[in-house]
PDB file of N, H, CA, C and O in Angstrom:
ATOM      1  N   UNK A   1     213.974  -0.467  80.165  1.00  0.00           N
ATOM      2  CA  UNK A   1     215.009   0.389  80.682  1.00  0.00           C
ATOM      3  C   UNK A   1     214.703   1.863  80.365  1.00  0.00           C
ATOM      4  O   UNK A   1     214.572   2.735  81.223  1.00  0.00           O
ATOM      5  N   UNK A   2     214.601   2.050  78.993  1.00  0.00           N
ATOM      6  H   UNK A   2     214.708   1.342  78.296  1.00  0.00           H
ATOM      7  CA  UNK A   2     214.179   3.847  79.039  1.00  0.00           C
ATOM      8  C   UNK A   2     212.503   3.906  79.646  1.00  0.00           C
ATOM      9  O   UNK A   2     212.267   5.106  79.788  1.00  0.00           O
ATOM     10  N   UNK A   3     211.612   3.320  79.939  1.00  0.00           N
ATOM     11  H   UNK A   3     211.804   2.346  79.824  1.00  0.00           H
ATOM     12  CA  UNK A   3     211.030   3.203  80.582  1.00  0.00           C
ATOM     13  C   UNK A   3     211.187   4.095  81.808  1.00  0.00           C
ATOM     14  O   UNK A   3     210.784   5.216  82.118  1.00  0.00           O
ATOM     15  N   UNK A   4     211.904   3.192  82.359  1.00  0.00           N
ATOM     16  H   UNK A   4     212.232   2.281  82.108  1.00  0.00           H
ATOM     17  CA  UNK A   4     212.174   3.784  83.897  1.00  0.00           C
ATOM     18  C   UNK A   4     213.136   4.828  83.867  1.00  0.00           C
ATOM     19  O   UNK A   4     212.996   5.613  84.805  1.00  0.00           O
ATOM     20  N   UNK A   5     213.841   5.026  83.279  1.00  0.00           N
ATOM     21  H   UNK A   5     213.955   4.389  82.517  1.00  0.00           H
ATOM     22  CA  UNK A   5     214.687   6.065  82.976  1.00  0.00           C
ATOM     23  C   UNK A   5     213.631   7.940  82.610  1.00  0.00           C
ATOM     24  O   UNK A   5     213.832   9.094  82.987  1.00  0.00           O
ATOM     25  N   UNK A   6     213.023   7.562  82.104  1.00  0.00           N
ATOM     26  H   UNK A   6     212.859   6.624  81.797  1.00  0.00           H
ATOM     27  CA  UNK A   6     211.895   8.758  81.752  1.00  0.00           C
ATOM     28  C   UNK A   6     211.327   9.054  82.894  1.00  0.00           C
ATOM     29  O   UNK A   6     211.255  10.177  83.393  1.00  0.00           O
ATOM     30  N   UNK A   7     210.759   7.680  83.488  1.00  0.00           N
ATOM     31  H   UNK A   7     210.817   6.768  83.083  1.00  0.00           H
ATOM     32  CA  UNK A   7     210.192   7.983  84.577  1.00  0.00           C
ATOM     33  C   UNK A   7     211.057   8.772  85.551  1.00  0.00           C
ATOM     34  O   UNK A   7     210.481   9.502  86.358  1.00  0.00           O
ATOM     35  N   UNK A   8     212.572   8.684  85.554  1.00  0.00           N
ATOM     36  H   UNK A   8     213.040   8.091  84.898  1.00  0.00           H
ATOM     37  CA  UNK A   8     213.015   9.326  86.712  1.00  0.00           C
ATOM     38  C   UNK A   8     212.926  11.280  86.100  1.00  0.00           C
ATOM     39  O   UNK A   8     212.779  12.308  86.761  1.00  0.00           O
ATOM     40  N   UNK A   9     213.035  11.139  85.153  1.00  0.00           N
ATOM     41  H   UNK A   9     213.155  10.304  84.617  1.00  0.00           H
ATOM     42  CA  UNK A   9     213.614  12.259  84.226  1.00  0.00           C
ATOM     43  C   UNK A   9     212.000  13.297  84.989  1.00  0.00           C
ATOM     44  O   UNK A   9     211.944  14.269  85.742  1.00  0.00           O
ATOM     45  N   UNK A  10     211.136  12.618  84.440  1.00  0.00           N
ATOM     46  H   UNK A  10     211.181  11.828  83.829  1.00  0.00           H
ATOM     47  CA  UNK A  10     210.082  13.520  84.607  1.00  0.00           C
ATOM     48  C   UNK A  10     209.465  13.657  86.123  1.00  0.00           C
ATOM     49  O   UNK A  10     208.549  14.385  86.504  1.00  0.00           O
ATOM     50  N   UNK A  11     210.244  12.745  86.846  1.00  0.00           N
ATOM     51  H   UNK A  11     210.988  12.154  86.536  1.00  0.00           H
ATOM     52  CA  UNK A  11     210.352  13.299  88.731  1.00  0.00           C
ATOM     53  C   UNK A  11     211.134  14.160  88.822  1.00  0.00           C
ATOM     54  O   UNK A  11     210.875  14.911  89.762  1.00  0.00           O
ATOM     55  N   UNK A  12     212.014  14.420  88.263  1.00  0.00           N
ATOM     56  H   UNK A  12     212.224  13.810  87.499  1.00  0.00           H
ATOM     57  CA  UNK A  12     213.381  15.121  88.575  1.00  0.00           C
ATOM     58  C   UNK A  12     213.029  16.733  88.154  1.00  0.00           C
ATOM     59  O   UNK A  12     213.257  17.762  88.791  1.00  0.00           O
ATOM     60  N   UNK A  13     212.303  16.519  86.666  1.00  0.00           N
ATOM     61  H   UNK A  13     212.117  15.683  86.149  1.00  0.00           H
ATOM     62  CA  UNK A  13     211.471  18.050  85.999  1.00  0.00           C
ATOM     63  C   UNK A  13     210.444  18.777  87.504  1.00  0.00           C
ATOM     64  O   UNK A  13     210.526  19.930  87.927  1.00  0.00           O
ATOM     65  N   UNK A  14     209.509  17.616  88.058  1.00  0.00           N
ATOM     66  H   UNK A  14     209.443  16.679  87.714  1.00  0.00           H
ATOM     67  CA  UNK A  14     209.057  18.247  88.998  1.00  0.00           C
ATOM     68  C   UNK A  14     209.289  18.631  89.636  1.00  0.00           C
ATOM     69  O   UNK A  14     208.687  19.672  89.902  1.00  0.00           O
ATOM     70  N   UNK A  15     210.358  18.194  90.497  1.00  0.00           N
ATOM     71  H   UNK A  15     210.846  17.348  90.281  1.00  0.00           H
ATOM     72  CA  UNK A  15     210.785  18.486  91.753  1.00  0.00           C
ATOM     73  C   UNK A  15     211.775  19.502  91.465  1.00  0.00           C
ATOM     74  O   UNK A  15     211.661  20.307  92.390  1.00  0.00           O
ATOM     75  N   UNK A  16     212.888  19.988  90.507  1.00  0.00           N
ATOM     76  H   UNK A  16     212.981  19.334  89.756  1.00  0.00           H
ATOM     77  CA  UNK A  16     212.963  21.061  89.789  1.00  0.00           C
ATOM     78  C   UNK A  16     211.947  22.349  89.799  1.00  0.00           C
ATOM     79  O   UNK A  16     212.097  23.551  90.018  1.00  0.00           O
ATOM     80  N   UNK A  17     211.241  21.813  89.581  1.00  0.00           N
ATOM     81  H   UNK A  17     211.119  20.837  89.404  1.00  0.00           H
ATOM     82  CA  UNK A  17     209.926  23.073  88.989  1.00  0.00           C
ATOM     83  C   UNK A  17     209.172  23.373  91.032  1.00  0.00           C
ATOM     84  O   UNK A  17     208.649  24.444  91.341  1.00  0.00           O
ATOM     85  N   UNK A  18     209.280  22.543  91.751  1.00  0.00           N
ATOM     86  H   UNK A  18     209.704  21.673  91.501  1.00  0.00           H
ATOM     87  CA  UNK A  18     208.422  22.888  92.829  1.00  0.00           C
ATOM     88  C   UNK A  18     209.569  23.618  93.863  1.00  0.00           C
ATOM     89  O   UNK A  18     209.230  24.345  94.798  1.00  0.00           O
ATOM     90  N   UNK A  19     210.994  23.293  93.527  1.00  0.00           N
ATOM     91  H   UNK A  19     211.270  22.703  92.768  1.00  0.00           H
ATOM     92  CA  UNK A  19     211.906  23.993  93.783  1.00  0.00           C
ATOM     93  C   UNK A  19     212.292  25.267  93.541  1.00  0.00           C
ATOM     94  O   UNK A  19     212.894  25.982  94.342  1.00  0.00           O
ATOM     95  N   UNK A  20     211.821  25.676  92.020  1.00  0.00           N
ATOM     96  H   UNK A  20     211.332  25.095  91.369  1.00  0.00           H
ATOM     97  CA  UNK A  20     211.924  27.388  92.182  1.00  0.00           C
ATOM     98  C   UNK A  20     210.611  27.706  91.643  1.00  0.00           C
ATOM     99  O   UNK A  20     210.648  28.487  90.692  1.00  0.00           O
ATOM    100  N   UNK A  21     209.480  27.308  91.996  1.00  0.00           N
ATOM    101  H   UNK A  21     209.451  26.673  92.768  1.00  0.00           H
ATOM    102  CA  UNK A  21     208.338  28.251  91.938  1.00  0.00           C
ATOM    103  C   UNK A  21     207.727  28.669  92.885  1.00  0.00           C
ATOM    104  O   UNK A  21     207.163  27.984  93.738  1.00  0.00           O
ATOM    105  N   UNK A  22     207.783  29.909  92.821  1.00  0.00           N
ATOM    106  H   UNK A  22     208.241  30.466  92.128  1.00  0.00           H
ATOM    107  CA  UNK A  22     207.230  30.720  94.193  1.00  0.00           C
ATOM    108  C   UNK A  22     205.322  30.218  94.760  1.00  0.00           C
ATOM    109  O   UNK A  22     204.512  30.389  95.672  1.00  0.00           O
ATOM    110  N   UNK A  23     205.525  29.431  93.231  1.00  0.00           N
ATOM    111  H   UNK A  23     206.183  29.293  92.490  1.00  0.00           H
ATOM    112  CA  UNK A  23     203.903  29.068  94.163  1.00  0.00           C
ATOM    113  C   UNK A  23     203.553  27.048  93.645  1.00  0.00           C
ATOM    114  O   UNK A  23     204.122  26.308  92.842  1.00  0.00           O
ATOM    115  N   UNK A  24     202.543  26.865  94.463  1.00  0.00           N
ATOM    116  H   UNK A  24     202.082  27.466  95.116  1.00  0.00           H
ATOM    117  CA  UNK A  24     202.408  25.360  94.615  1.00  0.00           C
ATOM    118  C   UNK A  24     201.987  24.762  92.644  1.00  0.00           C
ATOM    119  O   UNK A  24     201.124  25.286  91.940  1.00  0.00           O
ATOM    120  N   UNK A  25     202.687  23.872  92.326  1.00  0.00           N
ATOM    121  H   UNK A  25     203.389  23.446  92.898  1.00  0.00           H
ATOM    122  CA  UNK A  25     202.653  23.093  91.020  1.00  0.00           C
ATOM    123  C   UNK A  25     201.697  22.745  90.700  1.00  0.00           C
ATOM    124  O   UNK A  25     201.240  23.190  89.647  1.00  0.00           O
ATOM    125  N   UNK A  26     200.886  21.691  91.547  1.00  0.00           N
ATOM    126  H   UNK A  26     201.257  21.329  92.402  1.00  0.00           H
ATOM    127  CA  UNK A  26     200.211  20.732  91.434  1.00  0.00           C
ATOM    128  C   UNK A  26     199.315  21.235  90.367  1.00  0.00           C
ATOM    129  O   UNK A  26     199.322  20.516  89.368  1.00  0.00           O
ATOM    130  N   UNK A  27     198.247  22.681  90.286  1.00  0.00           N
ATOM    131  H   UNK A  27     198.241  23.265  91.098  1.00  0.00           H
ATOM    132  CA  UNK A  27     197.660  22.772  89.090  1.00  0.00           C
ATOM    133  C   UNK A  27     197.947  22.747  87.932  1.00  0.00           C
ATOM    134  O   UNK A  27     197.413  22.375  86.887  1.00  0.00           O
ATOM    135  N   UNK A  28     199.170  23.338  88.334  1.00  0.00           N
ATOM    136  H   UNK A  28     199.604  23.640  89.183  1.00  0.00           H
ATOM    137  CA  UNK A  28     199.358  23.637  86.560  1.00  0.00           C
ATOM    138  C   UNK A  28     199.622  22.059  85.954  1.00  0.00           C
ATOM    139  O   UNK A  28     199.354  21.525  84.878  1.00  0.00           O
ATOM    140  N   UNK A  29     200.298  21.589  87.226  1.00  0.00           N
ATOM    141  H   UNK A  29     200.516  22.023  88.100  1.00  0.00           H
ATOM    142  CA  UNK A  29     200.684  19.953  86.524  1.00  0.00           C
ATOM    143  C   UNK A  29     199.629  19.130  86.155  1.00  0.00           C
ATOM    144  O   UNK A  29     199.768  18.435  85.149  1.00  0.00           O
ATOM    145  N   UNK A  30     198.347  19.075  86.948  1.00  0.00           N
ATOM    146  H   UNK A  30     198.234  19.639  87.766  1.00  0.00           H
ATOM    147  CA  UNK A  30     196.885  18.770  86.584  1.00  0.00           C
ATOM    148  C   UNK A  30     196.739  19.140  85.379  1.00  0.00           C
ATOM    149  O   UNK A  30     196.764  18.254  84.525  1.00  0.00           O
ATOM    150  N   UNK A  31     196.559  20.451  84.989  1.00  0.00           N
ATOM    151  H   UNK A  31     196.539  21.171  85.683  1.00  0.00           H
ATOM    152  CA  UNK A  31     196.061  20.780  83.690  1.00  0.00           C
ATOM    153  C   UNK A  31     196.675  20.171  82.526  1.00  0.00           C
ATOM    154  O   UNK A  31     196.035  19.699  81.586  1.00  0.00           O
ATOM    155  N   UNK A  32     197.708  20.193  82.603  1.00  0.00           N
ATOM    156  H   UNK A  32     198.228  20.576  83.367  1.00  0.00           H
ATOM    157  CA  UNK A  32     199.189  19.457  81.247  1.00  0.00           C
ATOM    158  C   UNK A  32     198.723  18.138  81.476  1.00  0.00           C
ATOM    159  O   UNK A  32     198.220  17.821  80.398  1.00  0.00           O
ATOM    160  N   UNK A  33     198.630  17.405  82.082  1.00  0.00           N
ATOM    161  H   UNK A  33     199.039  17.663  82.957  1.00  0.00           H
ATOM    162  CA  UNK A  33     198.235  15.970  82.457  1.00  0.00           C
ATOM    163  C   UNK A  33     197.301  16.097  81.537  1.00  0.00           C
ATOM    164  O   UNK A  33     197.663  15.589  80.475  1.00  0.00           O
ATOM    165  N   UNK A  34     195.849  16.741  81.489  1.00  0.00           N
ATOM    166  H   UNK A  34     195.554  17.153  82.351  1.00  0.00           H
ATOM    167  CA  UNK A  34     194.499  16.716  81.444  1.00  0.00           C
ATOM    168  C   UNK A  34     194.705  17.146  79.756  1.00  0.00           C
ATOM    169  O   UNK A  34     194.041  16.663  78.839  1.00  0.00           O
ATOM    170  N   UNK A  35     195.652  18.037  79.633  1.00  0.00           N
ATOM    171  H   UNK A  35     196.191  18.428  80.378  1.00  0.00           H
ATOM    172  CA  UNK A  35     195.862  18.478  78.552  1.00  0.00           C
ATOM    173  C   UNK A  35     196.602  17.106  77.309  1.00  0.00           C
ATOM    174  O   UNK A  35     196.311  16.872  76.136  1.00  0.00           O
ATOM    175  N   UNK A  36     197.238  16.696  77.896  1.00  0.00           N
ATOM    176  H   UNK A  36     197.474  16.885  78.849  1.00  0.00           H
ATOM    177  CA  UNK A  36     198.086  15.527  77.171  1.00  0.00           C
ATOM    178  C   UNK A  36     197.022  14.628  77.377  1.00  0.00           C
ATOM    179  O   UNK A  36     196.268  14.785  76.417  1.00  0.00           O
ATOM    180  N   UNK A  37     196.580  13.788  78.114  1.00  0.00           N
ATOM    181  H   UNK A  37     197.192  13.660  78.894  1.00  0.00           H
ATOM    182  CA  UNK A  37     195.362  13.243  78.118  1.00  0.00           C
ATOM    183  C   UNK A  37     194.282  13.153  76.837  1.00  0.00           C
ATOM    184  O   UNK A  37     193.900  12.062  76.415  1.00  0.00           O
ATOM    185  N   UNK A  38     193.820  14.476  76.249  1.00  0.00           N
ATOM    186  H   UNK A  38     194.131  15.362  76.592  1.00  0.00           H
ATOM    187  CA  UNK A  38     193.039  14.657  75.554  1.00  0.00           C
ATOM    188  C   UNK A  38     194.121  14.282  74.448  1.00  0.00           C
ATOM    189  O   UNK A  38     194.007  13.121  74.053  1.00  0.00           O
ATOM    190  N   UNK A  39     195.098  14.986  73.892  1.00  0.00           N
ATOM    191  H   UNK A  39     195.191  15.929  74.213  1.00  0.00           H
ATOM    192  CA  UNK A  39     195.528  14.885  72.685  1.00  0.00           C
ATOM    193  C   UNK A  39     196.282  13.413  72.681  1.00  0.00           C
ATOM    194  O   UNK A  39     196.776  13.119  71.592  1.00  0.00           O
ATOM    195  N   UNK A  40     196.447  12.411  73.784  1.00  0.00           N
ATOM    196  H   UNK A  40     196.045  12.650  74.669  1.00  0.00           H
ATOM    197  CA  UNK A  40     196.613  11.085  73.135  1.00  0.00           C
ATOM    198  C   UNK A  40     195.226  10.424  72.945  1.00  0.00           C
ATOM    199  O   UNK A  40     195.172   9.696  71.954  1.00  0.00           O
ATOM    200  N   UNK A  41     194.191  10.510  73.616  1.00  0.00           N
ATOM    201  H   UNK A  41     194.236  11.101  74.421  1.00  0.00           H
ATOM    202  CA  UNK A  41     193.122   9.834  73.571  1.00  0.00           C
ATOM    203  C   UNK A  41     192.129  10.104  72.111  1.00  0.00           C
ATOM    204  O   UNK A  41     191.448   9.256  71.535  1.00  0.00           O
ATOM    205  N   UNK A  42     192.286  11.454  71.771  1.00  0.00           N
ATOM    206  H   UNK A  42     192.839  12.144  72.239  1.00  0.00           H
ATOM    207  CA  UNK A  42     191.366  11.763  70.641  1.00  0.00           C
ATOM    208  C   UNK A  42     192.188  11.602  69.543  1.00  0.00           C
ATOM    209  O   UNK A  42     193.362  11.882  69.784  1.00  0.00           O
ATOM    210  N   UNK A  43     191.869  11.112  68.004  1.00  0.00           N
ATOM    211  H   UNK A  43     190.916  10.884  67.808  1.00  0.00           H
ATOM    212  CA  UNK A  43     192.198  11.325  66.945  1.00  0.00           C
ATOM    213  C   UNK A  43     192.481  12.695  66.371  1.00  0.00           C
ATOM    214  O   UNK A  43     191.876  13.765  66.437  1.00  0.00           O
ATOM    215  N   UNK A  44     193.678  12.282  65.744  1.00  0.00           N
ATOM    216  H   UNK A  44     194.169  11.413  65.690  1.00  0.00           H
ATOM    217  CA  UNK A  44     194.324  13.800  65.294  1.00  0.00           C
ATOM    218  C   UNK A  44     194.682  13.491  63.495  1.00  0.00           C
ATOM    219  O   UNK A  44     195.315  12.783  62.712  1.00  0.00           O
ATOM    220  N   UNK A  45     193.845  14.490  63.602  1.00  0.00           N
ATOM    221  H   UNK A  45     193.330  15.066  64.238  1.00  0.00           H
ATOM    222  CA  UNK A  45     193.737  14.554  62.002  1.00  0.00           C
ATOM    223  C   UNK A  45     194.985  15.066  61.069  1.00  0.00           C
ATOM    224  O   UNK A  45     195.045  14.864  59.856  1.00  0.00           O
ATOM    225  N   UNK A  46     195.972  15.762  61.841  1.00  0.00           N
ATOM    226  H   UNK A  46     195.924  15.926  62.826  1.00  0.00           H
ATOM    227  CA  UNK A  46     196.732  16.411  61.343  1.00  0.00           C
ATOM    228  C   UNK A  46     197.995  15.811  61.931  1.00  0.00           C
ATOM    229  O   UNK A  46     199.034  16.463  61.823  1.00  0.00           O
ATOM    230  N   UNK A  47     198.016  14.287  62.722  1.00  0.00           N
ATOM    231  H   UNK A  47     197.172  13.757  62.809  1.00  0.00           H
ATOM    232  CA  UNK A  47     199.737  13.626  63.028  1.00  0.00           C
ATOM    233  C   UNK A  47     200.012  14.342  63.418  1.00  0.00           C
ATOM    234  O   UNK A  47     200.970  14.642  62.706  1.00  0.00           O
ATOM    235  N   UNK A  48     199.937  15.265  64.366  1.00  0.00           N
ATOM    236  H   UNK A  48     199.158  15.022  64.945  1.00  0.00           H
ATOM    237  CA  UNK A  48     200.823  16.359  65.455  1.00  0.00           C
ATOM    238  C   UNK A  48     201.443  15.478  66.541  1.00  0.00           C
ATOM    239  O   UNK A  48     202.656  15.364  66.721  1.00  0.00           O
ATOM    240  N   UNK A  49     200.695  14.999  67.092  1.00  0.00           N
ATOM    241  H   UNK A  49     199.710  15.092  66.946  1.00  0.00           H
ATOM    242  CA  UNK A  49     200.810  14.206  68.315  1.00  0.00           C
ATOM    243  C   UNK A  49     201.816  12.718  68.040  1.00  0.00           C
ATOM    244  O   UNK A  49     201.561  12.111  67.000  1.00  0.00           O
ATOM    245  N   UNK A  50     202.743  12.243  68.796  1.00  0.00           N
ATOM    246  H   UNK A  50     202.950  12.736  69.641  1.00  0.00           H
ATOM    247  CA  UNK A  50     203.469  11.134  68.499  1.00  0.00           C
ATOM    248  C   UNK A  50     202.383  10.067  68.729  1.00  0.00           C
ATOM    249  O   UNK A  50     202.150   9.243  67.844  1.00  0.00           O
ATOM    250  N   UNK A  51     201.722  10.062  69.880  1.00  0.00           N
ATOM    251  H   UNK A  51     201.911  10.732  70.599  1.00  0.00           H
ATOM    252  CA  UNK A  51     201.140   9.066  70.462  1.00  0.00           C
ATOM    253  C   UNK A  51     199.701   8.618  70.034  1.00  0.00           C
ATOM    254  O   UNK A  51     199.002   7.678  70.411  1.00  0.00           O
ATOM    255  N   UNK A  52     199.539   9.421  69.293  1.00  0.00           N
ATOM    256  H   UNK A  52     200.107  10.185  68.987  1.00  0.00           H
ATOM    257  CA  UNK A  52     197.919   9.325  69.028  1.00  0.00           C
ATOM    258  C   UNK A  52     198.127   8.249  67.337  1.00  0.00           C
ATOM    259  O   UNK A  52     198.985   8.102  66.467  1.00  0.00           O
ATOM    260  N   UNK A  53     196.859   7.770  67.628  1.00  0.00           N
ATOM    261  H   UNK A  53     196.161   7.890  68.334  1.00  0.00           H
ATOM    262  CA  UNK A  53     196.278   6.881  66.356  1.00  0.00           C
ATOM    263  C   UNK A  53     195.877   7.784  65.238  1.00  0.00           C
ATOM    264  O   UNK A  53     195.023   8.557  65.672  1.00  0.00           O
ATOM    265  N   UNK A  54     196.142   8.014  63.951  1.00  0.00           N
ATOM    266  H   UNK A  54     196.835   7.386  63.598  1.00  0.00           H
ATOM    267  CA  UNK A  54     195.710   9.262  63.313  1.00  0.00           C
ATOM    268  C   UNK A  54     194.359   8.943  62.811  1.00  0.00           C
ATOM    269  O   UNK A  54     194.119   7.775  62.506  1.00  0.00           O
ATOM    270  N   UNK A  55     193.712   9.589  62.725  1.00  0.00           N
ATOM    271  H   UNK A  55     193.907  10.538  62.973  1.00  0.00           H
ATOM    272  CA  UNK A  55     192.480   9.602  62.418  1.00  0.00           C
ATOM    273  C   UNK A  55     192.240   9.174  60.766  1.00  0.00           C
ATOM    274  O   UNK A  55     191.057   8.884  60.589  1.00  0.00           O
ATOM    275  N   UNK A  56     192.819   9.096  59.889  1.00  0.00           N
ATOM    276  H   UNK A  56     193.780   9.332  60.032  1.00  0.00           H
ATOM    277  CA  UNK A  56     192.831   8.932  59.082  1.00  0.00           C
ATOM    278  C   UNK A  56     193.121   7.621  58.498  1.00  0.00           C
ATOM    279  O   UNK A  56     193.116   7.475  57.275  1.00  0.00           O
TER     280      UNK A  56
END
């Protein structure tokens, strides 16, 4: 259930955001993707990240 619930949350952020930006999303949303991407996939030495395995 919060599952799908997030999922709507973070359609709703977009379509928000493509609604008042004077210019097209899609990169910047690429990059944050690409960006979050890295910091769940790599070990984090310092537990910053919720999602990540700590390296330690």
């Amino acid at each position: 259930m919060l599952l799908r619930s997030e999922a709507r949350h973070y359609q709703d952020y977009l379509a928000l955001a493509a609604q008042i930006s004077p210019k097209d999303i899609a990169p910047r949303v690429k990059a944050i993707g690409a960006a979050e991407a890295k910091l769940i996939s790599e070990p984090d030495t310092e537990l910053r990240f919720h999602s990540v395995v700590p390296a330690f």
